[in-house]
DOKOL-376601 format. One record per residue (C-alpha): residue number from 1; residue in three letters; x, y, z. Coordinates in steps of 0.25 Angstrom, whole numbers. Each point is the difference from the previous one (the first is absolute). Example, Ala and Ser with C-alpha at 12.3 -4.5 7.8 and 13.67 -1.06 7.14 Angstrom:
! residues 2
k | r | xx | yy | zz
1 | ALA | 49 | -18 | 31
2 | SER | 6 | 14 | -2
This chain:
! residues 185
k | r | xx | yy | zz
1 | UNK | 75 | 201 | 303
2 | UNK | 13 | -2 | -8
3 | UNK | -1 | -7 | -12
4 | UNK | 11 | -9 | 6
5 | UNK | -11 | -2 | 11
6 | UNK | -11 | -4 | -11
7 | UNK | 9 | -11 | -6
8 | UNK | 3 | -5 | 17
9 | UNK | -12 | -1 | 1
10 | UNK | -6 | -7 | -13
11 | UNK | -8 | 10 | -6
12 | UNK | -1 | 1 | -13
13 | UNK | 9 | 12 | -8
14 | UNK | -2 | -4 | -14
15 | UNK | 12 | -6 | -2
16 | UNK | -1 | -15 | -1
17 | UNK | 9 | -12 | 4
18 | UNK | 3 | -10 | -11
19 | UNK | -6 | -13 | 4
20 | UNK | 7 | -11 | -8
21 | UNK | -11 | -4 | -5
22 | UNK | -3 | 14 | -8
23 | UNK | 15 | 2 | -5
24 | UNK | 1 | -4 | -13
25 | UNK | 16 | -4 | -4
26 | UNK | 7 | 10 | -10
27 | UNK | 2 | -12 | -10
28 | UNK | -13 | -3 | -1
29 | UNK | -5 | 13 | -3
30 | UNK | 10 | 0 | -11
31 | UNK | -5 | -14 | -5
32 | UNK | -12 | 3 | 1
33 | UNK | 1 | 11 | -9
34 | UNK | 8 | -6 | -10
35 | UNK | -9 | -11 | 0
36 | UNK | -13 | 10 | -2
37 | UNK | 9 | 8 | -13
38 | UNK | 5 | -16 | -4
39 | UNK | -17 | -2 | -2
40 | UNK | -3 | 14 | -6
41 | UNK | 12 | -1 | -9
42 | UNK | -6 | -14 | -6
43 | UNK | -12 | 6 | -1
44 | UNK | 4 | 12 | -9
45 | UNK | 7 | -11 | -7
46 | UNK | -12 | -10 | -3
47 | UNK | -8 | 13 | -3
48 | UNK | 13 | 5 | -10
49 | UNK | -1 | -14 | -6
50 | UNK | -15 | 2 | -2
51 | UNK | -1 | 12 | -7
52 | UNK | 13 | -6 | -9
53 | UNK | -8 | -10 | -3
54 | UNK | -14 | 8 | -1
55 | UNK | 9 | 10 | -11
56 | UNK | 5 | -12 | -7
57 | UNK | -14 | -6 | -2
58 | UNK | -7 | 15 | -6
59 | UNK | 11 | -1 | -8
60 | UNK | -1 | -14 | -5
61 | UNK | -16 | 3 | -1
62 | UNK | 2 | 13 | -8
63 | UNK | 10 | -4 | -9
64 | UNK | -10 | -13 | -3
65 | UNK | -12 | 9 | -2
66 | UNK | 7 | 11 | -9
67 | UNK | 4 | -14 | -10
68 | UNK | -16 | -3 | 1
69 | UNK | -3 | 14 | -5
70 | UNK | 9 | 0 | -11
71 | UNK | -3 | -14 | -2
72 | UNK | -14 | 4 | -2
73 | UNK | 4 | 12 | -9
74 | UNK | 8 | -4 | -8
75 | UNK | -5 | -16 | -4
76 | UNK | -12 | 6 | -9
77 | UNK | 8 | 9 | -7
78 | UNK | 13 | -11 | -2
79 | UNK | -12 | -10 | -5
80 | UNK | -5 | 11 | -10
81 | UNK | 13 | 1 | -5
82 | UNK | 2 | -15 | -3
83 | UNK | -13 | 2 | -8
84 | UNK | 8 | 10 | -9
85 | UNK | 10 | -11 | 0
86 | UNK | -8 | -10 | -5
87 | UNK | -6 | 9 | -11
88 | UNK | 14 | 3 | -4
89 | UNK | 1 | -16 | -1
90 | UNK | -10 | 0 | -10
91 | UNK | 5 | 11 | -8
92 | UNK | 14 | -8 | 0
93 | UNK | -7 | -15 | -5
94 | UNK | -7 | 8 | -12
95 | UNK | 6 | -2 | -14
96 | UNK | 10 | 10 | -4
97 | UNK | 5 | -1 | -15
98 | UNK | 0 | 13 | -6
99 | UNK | 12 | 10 | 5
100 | UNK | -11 | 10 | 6
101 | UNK | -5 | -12 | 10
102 | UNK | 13 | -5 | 1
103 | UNK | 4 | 14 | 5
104 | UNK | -12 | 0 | 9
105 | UNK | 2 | -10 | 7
106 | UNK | 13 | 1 | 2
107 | UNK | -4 | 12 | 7
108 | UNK | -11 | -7 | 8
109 | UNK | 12 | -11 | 4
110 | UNK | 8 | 12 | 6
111 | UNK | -11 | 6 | 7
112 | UNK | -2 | -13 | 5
113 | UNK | 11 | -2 | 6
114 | UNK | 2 | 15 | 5
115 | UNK | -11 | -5 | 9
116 | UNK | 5 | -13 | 4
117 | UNK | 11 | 8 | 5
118 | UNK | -6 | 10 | 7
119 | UNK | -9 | -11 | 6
120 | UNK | 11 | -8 | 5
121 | UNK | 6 | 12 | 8
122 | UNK | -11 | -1 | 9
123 | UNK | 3 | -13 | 1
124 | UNK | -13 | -6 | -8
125 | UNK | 6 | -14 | -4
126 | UNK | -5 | -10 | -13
127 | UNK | -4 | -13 | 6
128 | UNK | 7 | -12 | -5
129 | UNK | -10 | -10 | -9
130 | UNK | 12 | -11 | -3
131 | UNK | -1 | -11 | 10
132 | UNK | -11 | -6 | 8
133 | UNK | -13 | 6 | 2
134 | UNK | -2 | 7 | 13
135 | UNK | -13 | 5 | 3
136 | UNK | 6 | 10 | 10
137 | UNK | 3 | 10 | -12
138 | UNK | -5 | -8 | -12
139 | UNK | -16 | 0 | -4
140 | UNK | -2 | -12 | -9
141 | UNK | -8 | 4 | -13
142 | UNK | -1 | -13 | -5
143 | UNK | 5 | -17 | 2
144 | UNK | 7 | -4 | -13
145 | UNK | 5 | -12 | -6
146 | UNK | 15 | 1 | -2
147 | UNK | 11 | -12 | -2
148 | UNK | 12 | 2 | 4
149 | UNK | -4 | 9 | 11
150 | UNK | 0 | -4 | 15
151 | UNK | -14 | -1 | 8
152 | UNK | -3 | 13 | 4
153 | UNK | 8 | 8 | -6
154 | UNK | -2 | 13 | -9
155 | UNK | 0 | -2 | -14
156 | UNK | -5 | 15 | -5
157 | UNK | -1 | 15 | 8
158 | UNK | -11 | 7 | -7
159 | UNK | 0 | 11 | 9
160 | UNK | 12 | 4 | 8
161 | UNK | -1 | 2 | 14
162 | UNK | 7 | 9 | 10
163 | UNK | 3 | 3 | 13
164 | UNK | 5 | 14 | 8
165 | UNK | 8 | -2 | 14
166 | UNK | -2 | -14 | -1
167 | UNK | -15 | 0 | 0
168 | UNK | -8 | -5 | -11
169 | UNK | -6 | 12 | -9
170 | UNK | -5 | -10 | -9
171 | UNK | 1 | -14 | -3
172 | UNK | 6 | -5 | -13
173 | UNK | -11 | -7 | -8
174 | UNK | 5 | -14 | -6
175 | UNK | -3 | -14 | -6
176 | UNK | 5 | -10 | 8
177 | UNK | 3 | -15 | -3
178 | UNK | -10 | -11 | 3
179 | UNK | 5 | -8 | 12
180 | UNK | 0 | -14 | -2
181 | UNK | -13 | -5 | 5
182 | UNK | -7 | 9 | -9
183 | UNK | 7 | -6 | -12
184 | UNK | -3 | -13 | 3
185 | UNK | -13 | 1 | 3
């Protein structure tokens, strides 16, 4: 038998007829496709914008853990060196009437403010005592009858206080004014 006599006859040659129901339109292959690279192109994109993110954050998280570790290295030494500060201080409100301590504490003053300097360009800041009390950065040392003075203000710093990077290094000691219902009563 012929081939052309196997295909009279219905026997099967390997070669199929389309159906209609098997034929799958050209355009719907291609939409088909376009929609399957559509899904996977969103997905690398939600993926992209993950890992952006994910990046952003380590960042972030770093940057915020390295300011703890010199945070945490450098605030005991910054207070040790406010403590030479406030020795100088003392140095500076003793007497001076003879030339030689007159000298001296000129020197002390200089030194002094060599280090207020050099403080203040790692941006360790003096806390203000003029105003109201705020016990934020203010320690109150003592309540004081003063007139003149509004309720809850402070009258006298007896230890000056600081602050590095906008954090409190170490509240200013003051005398603050009686508010008025301690004074009347």
């Amino acid at each position: 038998m012929t081939t052309e006599e196997k295909q009279d006859e219905g026997v099967d040659n390997g070669v199929t007829e389309n159906s209609p129901e098997q034929t799958v339109a050209p355009e719907e292959v291609v939409e088909d496709t376009i929609e399957s690279l559509l899904t996977e192109r969103d997905d690398y994109i939600a993926r992209w914008q993950r890992s952006q993110a994910d990046c952003h954050n380590i960042r972030r998280r770093s940057h915020s853990d390295l300011e703890a570790r010199l945070r945490m290295r450098m605030q005991p030494l910054l207070e040790s060196i406010l403590l030479v500060m406030d020795n100088l201080d003392m140095a500076l409100r003793s007497p001076a009437e003879s030339a030689e301590t007159k000298n001296l504490a000129l020197g002390v003053r200089m030194t002094r403010d060599q280090l207020v300097n050099a403080l203040g360009t790692e941006d360790v800041k003096s806390i203000d005592t003029d105003g109201p009390f705020d016990p934020a950065v203010h320690q109150a040392i003592e309540i004081v009858d003063a007139e003149g003075v509004e309720p809850g203000s402070i009258v006298s710093c007896v230890r000056e206080g600081y602050t590095w990077r906008d954090v409190v290094l170490r509240p200013a000691q003051v005398n603050v004014s009686k508010a008025e219902e301690e004074n009347e009563g």
